[in-house]
N, C-alpha and C positions, 0 to 999 in steps of 0.2 A: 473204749470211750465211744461215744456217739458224737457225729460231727453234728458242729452247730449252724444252722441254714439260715441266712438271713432271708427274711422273704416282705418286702412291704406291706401293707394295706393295697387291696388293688386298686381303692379309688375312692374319691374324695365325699364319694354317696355312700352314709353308713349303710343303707340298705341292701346295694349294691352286693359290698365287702363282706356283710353278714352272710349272705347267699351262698358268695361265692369262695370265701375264704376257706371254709373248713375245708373242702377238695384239697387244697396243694398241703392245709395243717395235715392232712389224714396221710397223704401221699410220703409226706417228709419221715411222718413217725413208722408210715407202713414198709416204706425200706431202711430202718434202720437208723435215721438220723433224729436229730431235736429240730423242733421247728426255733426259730426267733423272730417275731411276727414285731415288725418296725412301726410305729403308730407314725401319719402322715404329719400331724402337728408337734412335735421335739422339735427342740432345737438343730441346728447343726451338727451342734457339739456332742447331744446327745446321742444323735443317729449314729455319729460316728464313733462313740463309746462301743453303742452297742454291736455297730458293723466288724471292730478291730475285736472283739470276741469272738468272732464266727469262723470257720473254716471252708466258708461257699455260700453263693447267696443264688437264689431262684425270684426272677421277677417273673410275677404274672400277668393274666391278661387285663384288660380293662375297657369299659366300653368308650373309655376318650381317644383321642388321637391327637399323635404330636402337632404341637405348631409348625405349621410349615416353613415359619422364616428360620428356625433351625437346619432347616435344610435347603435354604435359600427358594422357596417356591410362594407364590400366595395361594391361599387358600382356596381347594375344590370347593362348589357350592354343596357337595357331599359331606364333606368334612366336619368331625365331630369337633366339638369344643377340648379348649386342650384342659388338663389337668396340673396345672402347676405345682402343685402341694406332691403329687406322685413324682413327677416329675422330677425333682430336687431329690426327692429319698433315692430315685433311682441313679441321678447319674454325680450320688455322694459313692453309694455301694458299689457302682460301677469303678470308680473312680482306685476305693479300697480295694476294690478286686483286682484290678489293675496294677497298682501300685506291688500287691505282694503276689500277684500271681495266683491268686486263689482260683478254684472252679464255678464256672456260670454255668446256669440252665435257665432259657429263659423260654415264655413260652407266649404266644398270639401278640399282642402289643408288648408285651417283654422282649421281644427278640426285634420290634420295629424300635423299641426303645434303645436297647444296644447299638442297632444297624445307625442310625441318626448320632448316637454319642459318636461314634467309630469312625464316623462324617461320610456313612451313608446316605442315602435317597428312599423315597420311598413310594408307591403309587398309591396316589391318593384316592381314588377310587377305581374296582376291579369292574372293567367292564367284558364279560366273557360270557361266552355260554354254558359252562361250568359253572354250577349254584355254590359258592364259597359264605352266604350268608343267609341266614334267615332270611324269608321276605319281611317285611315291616310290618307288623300284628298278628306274624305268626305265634304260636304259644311255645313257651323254653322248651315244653318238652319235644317240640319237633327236632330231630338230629340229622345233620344234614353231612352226606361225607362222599367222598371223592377218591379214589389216586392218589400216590405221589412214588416217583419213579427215586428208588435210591443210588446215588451213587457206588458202583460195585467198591471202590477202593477207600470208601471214606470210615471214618472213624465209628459213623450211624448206621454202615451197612454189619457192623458186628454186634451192633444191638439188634436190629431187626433183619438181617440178610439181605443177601441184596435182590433186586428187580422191585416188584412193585410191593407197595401195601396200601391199605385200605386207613385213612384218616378222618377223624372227624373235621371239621370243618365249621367255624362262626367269623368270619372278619373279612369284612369289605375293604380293607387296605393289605397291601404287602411288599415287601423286598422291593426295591426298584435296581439302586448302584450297591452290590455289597460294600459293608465299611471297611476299613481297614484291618487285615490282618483274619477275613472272614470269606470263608472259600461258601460257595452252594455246593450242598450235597445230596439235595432233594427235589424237586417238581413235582407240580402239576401235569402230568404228561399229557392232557389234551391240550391247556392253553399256555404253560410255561411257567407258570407263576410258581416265583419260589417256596416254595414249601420248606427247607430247616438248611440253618449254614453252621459251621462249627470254623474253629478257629486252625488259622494256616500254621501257628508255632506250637513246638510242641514244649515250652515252658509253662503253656497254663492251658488247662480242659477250656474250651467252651464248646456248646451247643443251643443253635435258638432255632426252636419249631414254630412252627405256625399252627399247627392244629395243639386242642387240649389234651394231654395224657394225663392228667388229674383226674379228667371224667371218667375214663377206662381203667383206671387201675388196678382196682379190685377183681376185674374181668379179663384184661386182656394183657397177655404176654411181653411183647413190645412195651406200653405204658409203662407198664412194673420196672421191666430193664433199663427205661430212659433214668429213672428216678433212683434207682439201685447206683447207676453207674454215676451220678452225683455224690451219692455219699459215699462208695468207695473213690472217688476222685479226692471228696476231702476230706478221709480220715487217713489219705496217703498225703496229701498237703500239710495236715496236721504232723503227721511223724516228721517227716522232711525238715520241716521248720524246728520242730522239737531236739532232732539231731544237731544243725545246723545251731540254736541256740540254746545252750545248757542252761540258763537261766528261765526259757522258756515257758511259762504258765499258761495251763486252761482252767475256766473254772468247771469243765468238766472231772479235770483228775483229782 
């Protein structure tokens, strides 16, 4: 069976979404899973039809950023406008993921989206000497990449080994307090800034990066394995449950 990924719309500008969706559609189908691409306008009810069919959801990046009163802060004058319509899809699926233990992969504001559910913090804007974002009118195609030091004993140093690797890099916010239940297993090694945390129990996979593996995947080694190790995480989720209840239904099988 192919596990089924829930992944949202990344953002409330179809233009936006059309861009940049197909990366995580292609990523999802390229190691082996089905995509289920969550439209921002369903209902509730709908979302979570379609969430309680899935075996792991992947939130993406996006170029809004949370409300800060979520995390009890007011607003940097940096600070992008929030996304509300994303927002609710994401912390419905969080929620389901939560509730059954399913696997997360989240990635650039997906993994700030997590951090803040989780009743992390987050820094509102990165002031370093390290380039973490485009400048303002540079062109998409400029790639902008940095460092990040892995942690030797964490779960992401067996996808990528450990010491350093080379990441791409687009988001002027990041990590600030990890959430709960959400260990750092990555930096910026010149300025500190977290780069990927995965989750401290070992009842349910998570991992949320900061830099894009969507972009790279087709290319590079690491990427491919971030994405791989998603759908083997939930077509082991899928069995488990399937054991656990004989009654069980996918509409995969």
């Amino acid at each position: 069976m192919k596990p089924r990924i829930a992944i949202p719309v990344p953002n409330s500008d179809p233009e936006y979404s059309k861009r940049t969706l197909p990366e995580y559609v292609n990523s999802i189908i390229g190691a082996g899973g089905e995509p289920v691409v969550i439209a921002l306008d369903l209902s509730n009810e709908e979302t979570m039809h379609l969430a309680e069919s899935c075996d792991g959801i992947l939130l993406p990046g996006s170029p809004a950023d949370i409300d800060p009163e979520k995390y009890g802060e007011k607003p940097h004058p940096r600070t992008a406008p929030s996304d509300a319509a994303r927002d609710n899809v994401d912390e419905l699926l969080l929620q389901d993921a939560h509730n059954m233990r399913k696997p997360i992969l989240t990635i650039c504001y997906g993994t700030q989206s997590l951090n803040v559910w989780r009743n992390g913090t987050l820094i509102q804007h990165i002031e370093s000497a390290v380039q973490h974002a485009r400048t303002p009118g540079a062109p998409r195609t400029e790639v902008i990449e940095h460092a990040a030091q892995i942690e030797p004993d964490s779960g992401l140093a067996k996808l990528t080994g450990s010491g350093r690797i080379t990441v791409n890099s687009s988001h002027h916010q990041a990590l600030a307090t990890p959430g709960d239940a959400l260990r750092v297993v990555a930096r910026s090694p010149e300025d500190g800034i977290i780069e990927a945390v995965e989750s401290t129990s070992k009842e349910q996979w998570v991992l949320g990066v900061q830099w894009h593996p969507e972009r790279t995947f087709d290319k590079d080694d690491v990427s491919r394995h971030i994405f791989e190790k998603l759908i083997a995480e939930a077509r082991s989720w899928h069995r488990r449950l399937a054991r656990r209840s004989p009654d069980f239904e996918n509409v995969n099988d």
